[in-house]
C-alpha positions as CSV (number, residue, x, y, z in Angstrom):
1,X,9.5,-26.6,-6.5
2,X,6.0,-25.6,-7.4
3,X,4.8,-22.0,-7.2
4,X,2.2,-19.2,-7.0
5,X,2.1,-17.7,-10.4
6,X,0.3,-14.4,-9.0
7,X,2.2,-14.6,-5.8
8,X,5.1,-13.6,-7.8
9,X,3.8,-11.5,-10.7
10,X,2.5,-9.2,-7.6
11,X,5.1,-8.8,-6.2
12,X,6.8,-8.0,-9.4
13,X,4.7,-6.2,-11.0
14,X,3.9,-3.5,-8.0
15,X,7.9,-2.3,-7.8
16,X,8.2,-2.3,-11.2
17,X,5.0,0.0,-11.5
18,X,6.1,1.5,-8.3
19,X,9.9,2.4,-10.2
20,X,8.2,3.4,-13.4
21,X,6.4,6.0,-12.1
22,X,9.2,6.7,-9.6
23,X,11.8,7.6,-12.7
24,X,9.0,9.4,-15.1
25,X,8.4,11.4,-12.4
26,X,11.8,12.6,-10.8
27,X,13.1,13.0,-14.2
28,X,10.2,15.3,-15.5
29,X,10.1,17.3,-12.2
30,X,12.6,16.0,-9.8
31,X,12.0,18.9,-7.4
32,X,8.0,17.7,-6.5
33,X,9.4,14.3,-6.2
34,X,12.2,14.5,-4.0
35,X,9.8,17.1,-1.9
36,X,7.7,14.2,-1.6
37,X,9.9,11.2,-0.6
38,X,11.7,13.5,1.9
39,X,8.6,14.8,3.3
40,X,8.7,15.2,7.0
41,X,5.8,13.3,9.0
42,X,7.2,14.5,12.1
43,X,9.8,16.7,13.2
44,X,11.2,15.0,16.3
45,X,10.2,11.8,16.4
46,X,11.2,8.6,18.8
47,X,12.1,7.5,15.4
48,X,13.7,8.7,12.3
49,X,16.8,10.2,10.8
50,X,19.0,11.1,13.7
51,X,20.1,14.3,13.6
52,X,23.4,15.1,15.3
53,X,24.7,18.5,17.7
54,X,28.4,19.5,17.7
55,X,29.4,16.5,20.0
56,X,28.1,14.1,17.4
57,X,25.2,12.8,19.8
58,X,21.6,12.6,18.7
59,X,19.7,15.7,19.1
60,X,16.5,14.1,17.7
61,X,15.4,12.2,14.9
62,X,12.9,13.2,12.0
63,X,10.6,10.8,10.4
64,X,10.2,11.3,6.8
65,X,8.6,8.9,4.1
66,X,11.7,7.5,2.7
67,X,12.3,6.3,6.4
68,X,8.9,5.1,7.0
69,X,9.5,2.8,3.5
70,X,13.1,1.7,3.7
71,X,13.1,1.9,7.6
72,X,10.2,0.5,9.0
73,X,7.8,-1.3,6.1
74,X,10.7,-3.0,4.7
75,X,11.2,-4.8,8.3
76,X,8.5,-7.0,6.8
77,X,10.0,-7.3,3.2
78,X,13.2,-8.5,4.8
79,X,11.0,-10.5,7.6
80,X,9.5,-13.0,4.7
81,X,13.2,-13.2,3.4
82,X,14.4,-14.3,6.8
83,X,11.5,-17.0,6.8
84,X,12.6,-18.3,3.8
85,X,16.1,-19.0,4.6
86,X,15.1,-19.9,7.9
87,X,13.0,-23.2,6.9
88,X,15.6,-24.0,4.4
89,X,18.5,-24.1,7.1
90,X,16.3,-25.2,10.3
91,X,14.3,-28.3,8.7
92,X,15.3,-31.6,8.1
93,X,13.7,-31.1,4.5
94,X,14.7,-27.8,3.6
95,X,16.5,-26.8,0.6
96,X,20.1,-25.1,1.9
97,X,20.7,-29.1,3.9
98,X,22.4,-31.9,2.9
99,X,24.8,-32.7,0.3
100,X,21.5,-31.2,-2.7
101,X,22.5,-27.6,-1.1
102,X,26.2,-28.3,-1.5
103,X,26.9,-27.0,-4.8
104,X,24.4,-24.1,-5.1
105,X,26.3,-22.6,-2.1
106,X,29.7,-23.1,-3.2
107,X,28.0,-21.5,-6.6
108,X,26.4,-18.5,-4.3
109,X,30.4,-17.8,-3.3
110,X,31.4,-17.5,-6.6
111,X,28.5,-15.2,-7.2
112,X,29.6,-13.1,-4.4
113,X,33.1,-13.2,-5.2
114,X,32.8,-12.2,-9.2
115,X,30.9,-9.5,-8.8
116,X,33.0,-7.9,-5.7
117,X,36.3,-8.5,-7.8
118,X,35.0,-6.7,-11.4
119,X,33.2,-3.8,-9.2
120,X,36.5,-3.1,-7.4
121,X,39.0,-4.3,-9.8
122,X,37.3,-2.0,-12.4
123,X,36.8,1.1,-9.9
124,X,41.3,0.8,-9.4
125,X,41.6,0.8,-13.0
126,X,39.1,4.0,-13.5
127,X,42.0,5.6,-10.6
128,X,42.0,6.8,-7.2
129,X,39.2,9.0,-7.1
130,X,37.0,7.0,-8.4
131,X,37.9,3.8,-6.6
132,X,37.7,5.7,-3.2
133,X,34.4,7.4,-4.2
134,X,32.7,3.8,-5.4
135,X,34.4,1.6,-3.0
136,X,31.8,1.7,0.1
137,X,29.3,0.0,-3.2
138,X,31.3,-2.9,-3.6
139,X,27.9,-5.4,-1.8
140,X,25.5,-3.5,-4.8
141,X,26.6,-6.0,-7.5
142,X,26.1,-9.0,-5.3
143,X,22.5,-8.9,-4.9
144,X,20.2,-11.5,-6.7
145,X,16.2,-10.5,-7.2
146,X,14.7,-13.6,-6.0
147,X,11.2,-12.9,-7.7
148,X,11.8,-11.7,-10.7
149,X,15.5,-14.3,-10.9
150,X,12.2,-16.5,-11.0
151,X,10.4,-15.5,-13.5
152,X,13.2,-14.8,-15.7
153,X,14.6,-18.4,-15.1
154,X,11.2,-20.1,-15.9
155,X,11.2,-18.3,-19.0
156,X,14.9,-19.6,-20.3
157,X,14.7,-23.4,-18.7
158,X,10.9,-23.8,-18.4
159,X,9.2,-24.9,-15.4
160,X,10.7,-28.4,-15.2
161,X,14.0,-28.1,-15.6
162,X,16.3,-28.6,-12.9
163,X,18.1,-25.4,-13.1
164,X,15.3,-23.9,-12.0
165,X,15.4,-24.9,-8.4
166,X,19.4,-25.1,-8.4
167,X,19.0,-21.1,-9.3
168,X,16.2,-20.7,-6.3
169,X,18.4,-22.5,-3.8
170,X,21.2,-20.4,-5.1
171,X,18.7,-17.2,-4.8
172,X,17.5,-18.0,-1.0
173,X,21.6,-18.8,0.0
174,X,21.8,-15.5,-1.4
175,X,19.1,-13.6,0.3
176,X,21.2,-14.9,3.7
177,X,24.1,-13.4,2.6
178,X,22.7,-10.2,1.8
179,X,20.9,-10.0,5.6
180,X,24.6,-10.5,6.8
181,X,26.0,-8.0,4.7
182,X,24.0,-5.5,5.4
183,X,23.6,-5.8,9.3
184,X,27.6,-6.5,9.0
185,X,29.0,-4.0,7.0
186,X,26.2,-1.2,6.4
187,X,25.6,0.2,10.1
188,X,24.0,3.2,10.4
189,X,25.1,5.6,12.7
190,X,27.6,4.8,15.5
191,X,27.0,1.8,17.1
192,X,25.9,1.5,20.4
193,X,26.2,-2.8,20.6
194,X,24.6,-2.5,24.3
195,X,21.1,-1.6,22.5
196,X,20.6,-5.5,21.1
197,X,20.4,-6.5,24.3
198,X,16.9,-5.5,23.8
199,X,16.2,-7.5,20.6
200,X,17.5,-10.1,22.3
201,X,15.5,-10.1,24.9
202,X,12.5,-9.3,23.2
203,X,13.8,-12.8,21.3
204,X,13.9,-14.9,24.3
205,X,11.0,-13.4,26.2
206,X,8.7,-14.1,23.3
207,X,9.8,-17.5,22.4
208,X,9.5,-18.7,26.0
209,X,6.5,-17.1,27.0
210,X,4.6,-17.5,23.4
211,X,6.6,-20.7,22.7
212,X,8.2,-22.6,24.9
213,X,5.9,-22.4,27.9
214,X,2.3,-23.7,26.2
215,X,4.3,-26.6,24.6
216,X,5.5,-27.2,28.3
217,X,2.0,-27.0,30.0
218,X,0.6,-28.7,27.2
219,X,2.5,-31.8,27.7
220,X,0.7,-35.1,28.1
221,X,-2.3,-32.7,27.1
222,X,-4.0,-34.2,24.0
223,X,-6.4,-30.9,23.5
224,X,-2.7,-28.6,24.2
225,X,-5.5,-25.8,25.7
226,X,-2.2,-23.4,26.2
227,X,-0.8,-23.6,22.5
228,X,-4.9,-23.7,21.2
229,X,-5.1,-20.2,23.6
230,X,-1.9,-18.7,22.3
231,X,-2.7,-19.7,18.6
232,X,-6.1,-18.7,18.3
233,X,-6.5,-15.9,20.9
234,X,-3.5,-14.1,20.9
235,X,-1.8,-15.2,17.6
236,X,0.7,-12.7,16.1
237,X,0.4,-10.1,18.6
238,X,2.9,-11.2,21.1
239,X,5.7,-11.8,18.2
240,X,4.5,-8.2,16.9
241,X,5.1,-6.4,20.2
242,X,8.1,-8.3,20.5
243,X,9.2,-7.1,17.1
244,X,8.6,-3.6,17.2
245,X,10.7,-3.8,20.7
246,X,13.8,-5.9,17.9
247,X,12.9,-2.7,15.4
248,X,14.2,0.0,17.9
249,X,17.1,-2.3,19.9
250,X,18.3,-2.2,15.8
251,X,17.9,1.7,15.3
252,X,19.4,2.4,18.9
253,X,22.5,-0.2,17.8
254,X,22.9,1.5,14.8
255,X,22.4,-1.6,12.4
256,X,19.9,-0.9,10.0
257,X,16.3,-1.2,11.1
258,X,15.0,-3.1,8.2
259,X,16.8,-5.7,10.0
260,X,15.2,-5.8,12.9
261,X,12.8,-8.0,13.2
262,X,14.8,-11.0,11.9
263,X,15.8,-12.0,16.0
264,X,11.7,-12.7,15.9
265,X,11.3,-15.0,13.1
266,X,12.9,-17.9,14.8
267,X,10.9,-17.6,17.9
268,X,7.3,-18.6,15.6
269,X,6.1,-21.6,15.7
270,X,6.7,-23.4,12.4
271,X,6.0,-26.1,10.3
272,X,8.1,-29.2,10.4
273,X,8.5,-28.8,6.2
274,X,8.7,-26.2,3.7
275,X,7.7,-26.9,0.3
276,X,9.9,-23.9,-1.4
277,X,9.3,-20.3,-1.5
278,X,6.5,-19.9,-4.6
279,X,5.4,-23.3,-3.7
280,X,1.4,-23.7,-4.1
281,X,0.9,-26.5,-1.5
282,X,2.7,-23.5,1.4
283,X,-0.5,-22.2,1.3
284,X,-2.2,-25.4,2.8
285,X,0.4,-25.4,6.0
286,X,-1.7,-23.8,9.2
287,X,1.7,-23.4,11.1
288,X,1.5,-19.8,12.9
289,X,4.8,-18.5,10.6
290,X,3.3,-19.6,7.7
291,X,0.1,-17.8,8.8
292,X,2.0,-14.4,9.1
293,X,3.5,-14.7,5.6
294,X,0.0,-15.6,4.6
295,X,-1.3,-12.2,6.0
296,X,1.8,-9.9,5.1
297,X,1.3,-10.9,1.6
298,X,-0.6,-8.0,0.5
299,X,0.8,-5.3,2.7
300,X,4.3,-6.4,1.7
301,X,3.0,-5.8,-2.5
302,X,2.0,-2.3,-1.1
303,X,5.1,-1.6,-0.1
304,X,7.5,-3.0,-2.4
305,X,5.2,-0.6,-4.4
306,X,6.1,2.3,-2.3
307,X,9.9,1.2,-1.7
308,X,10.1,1.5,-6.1
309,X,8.4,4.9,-5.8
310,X,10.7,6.4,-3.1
311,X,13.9,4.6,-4.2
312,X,14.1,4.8,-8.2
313,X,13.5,8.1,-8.6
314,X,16.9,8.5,-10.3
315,X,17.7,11.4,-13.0
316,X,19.2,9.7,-15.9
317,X,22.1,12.9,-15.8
318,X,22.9,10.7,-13.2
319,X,24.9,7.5,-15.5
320,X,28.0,7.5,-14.9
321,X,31.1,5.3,-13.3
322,X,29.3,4.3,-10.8
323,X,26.5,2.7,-12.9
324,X,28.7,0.9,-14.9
325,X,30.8,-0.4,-12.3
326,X,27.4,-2.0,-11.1
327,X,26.2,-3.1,-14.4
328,X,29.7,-4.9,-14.6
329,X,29.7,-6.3,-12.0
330,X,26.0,-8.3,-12.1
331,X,26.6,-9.0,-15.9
332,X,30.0,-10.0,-16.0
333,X,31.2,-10.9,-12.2
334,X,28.0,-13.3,-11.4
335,X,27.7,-15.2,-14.4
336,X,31.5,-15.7,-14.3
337,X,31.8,-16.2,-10.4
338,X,28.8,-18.8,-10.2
339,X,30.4,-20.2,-13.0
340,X,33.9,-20.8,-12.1
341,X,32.6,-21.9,-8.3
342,X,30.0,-23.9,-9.7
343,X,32.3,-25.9,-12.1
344,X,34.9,-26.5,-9.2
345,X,31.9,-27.6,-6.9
346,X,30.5,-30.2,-9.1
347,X,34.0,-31.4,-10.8
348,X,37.2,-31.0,-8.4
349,X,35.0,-31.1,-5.8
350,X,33.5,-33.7,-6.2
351,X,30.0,-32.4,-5.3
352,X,28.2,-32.9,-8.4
353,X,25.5,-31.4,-10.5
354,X,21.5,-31.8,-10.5
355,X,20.4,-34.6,-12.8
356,X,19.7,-33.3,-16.6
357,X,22.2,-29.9,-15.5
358,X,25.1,-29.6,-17.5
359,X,28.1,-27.4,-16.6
360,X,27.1,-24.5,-18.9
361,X,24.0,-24.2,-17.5
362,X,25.6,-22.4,-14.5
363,X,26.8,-19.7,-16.8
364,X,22.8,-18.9,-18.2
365,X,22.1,-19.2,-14.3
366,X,24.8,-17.1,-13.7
367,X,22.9,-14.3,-16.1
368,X,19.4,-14.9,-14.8
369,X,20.8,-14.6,-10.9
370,X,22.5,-11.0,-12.4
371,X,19.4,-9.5,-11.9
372,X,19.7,-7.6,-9.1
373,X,17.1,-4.9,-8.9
374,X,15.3,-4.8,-5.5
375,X,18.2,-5.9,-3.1
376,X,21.3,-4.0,-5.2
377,X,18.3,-1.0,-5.2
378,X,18.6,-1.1,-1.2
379,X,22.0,-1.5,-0.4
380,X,22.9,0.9,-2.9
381,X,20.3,3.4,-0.5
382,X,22.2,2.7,2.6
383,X,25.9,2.4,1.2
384,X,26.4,6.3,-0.1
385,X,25.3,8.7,1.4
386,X,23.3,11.5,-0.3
387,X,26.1,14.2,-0.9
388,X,28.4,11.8,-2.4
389,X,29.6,13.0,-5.9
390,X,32.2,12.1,-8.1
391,X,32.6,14.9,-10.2
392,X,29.1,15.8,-10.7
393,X,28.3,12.6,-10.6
394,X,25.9,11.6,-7.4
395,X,27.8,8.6,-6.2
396,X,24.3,7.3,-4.9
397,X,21.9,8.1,-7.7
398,X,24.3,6.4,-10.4
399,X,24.7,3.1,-8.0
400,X,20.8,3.3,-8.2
401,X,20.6,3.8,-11.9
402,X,22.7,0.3,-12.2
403,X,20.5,-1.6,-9.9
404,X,18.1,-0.8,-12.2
405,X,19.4,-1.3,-15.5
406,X,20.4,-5.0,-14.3
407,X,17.0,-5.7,-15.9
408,X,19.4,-6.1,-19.1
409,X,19.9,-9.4,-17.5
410,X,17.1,-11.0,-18.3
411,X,18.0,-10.1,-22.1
412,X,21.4,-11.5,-21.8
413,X,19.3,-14.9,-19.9
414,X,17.7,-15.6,-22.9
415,X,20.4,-14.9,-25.5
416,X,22.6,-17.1,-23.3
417,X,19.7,-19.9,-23.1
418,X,19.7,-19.6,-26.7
419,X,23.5,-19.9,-27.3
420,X,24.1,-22.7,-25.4
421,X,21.2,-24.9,-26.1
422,X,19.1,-24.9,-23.1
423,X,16.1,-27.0,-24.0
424,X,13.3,-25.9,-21.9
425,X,11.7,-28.3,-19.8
426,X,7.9,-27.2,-19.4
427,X,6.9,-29.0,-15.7
């Protein structure tokens, strides 16, 4: 897999400097900053933060930055995610098909399976109180940072080395779990099941009307005037409209809206090959999906940027159980689960290893993929919510605070590169 060297160092780069700033500031005046993340754009709002009356039905919804961020802008973070995975399950070439994908799956299990098992076997230990306080967390630790898994990995194997696409395979099967997880098992208010009805039909309206019915009028049409119309004339806007329409079926539902523009991403015309997800030569592919990742490039760097400012504003009084639980469970559970999986995929299994991988490589992968940061940072948003303490412990903010310090990951990469005698591969 080839890649976009700025592509990624942007997107890094941005949530880091949007973090930085976000934990300077809430821990030299956190009263300013949480003023300003909870700042209310508009009172009652057709969207927002419901608000409930006695009867537990919404009595209206207010629309504050930290919605506007997590809520809405990330709909496109989570959109290019979606993409991704999409090409590499949909085309004949992509990267989660055929027996290649076999093993960095079964290794994705494992590193959903470790990190579960430490973060909850851990929390029964600690006792009761802490286990029930913690135990809604239990998806934090299983979160891999695709971007900076990348970088990180680069730096330990080099460029060439095959463990670099095994761990980016691994990464994207990841990223699909996630999207399941969250729409799964992190609603957000009742749910009301009737409301996708709309996303769906947004879904199939689109994709017949913006899809399906040029391609049919077009056919035996060398010039395809219908699809030329559609792609140059309307372009985005229909899948747009047809999103926003996803976006509220989602918030109605009760799943998380971030989600909701995922029913729209496989009604785009796309490519008939992918050539991985920081790969140089995607830029050359005039396919309308790839266009739209093309032109949600920069917005999405803005908002990452915003999503670290109004998400890791954590107060370091805040450490507790709760950030250790998460720590242990990306720095011990994945390296161990992708591990363990990874061994019985490519030995009793039968399902092999890359060529030039060797078994141990899966356990430096296993510390570069522990990395968790951006994902772990937004599960661990929606999975507590704000009043939760143990002790004096916010439950939420100390979740947060372990998301973040999984950066100690990349530490560990390199020390376990160094220990079991990766030789980088430059490509």
């Amino acid at each position: 897999m080839y890649r976009v060297w700025s592509f990624v160092t942007n997107y890094s780069l941005l949530l880091v400097l949007g973090a930085a700033i976000a934990l300077v500031w809430a821990n030299l005046d956190p009263g300013s900053y949480h003023a300003f993340v909870d700042y209310e754009l508009a009172h009652d709002f057709p969207i927002g933060h419901a608000h409930h009356d006695a009867s537990g039905a919404v009595a209206h919804r207010s629309l504050t930055l930290h919605y506007l961020v997590n809520d809405v802008a990330m709909a496109f973070f989570f959109a290019i995610a979606a993409k991704e995975v999409w090409e590499a399950v949909i085309l004949r070439s992509g990267s989660l098909r055929g027996r290649k994908a076999a093993t960095p799956l079964v290794a994705t299990l494992g590193g959903m399976v470790g990190p579960v098992t430490v973060y909850l076997g851990l929390a029964l230990v600690l006792g009761s109180d802490t286990f029930d306080a913690v135990a809604r967390g239990w998806a934090i630790p299983t979160a891999t940072d695709i971007a900076f898994s990348y970088l990180v990995g680069r730096m330990v194997f080099g460029a060439g080395h095959p463990a670099v696409r095994f761990l980016l395979l691994l990464a994207i099967a990841d990223d699909a779990a996630g999207l399941v997880i969250l729409a799964v098992f992190y609603p957000q208010g009742d749910l009301a099941p009737v409301w996708l009805l709309l996303s769906l039909g947004a879904a199939v309206a689109v994709w017949l009307l913006a899809n399906w019915l040029p391609r049919r009028l077009d056919r035996h049409r060398e010039l395809r005037p219908n699809s030329t119309f559609m792609r140059n004339r309307l372009s985005f806007w229909p899948y747009l409209l047809a999103g926003a329409a996803s976006w509220y079926g989602f918030q109605q539902a009760g799943l998380h809206p971030a989600l909701g523009l995922l029913p729209i991403v496989p009604t785009i015309p796309h490519a008939d090959r992918a050539f991985g997800v920081f790969s140089d030569a995607e830029r050359h592919l005039r396919d309308l999906l790839n266009h739209i990742e093309h032109l949600l490039k920069l917005p999405v760097e803005v908002i990452l940027f915003f999503f670290g400012l109004a998400n890791a504003g954590v107060e370091f009084t805040s450490i507790g159980s709760p950030t250790w639980l998460v720590l242990a469970g990306l720095l011990v559970g994945k390296p161990l689960g992708i591990l363990g999986f990874g061994w019985i995929a490519a030995g009793p299994m039968g399902l092999g290893l890359p060529h030039g991988m060797r078994v141990v490589d899966l356990f430096v992968i296993g510390c570069v993929a522990a990395i968790g940061f951006t994902v772990s940072l937004f599960i661990a948003s929606v999975a507590f919510p704000p009043d939760a303490m143990l002790g004096e412990i916010p439950v939420r903010d100390a979740a947060k605070m372990g998301a973040l310090l999984s950066f100690g990951a990349a530490a560990l990469s390199v020390a376990a590169g160094w220990a079991t005698g990766v030789a980088r591969q430059p490509g």
